[in-house]
C-alpha positions in Angstrom: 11.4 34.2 1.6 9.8 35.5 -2.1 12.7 33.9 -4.1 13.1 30.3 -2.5 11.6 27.2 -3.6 9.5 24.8 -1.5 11.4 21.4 -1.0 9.6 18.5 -3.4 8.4 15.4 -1.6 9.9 12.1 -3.0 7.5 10.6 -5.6 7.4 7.1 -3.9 5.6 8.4 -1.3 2.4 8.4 -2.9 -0.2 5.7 -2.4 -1.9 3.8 -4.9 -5.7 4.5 -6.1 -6.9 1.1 -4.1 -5.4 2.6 -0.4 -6.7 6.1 -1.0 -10.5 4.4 -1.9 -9.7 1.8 1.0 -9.1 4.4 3.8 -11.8 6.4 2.5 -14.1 4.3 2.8 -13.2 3.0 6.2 -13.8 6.3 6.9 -16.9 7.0 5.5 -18.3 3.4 7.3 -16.7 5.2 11.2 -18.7 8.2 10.3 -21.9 6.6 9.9 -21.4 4.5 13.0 -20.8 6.9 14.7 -23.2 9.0 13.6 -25.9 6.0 14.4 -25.1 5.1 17.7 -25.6 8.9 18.2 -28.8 9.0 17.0 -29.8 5.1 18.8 -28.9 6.9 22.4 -31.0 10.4 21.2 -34.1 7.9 20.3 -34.0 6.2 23.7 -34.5 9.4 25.5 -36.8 10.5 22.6 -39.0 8.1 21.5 -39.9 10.2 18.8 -36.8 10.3 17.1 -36.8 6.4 16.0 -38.9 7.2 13.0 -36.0 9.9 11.7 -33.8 7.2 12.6 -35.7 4.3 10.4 -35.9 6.5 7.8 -31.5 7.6 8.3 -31.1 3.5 8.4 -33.0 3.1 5.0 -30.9 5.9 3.0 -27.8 4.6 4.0 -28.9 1.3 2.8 -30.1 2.9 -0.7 -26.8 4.8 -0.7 -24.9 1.6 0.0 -26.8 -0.7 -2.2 -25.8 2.3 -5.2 -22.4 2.6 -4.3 -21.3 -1.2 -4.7 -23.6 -1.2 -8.1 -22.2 1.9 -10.0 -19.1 2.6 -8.2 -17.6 -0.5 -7.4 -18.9 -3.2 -9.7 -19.4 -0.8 -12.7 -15.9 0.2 -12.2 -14.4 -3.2 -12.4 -16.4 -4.0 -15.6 -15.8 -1.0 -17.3 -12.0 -1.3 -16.9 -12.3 -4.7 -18.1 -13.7 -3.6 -21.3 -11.6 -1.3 -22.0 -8.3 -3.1 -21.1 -8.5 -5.8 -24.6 -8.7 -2.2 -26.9 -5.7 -0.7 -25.4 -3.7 -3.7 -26.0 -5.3 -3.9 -29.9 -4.3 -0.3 -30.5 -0.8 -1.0 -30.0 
């Protein structure tokens, strides 16, 4: 009906910042697993395909080597820095 309200959820409900990147990630890691082991049974029926699949295994590499140096590590340090100047504002 026009005139009703939808029912709120409870705000407890909500997970923290950490679980949501957690189960992204695992995610993210099944995808790509899955994604290979498509691609390893593809290049034993097609030879050819191992050199698409050398090259796939190297930008996942580059794209993990990036993401633990300026998402995760960059992260931590930047929130350390800023941490000490909140407290001296107060």
């Amino acid at each position: 009906m026009p005139g009703e309200q939808l029912p709120r959820l409870p705000r407890g409900s909500r997970k923290s910042s950490t679980e949501r990147n957690t189960a992204t990630f695992a995610a993210l890691i099944g995808l790509f697993l899955l994604a290979f082991g498509f691609l390893a049974l593809v290049s034993l029926v097609l030879p050819a395909v191992r050199g698409i699949l050398l090259l796939l295994v190297a930008g996942v590499g580059f794209f993990t080597l990036h993401y633990f140096t300026w998402g995760r590590v960059l992260t931590r340090l930047r929130e350390k820095e800023t941490a000490p100047s909140k407290a001296d504002n107060e």
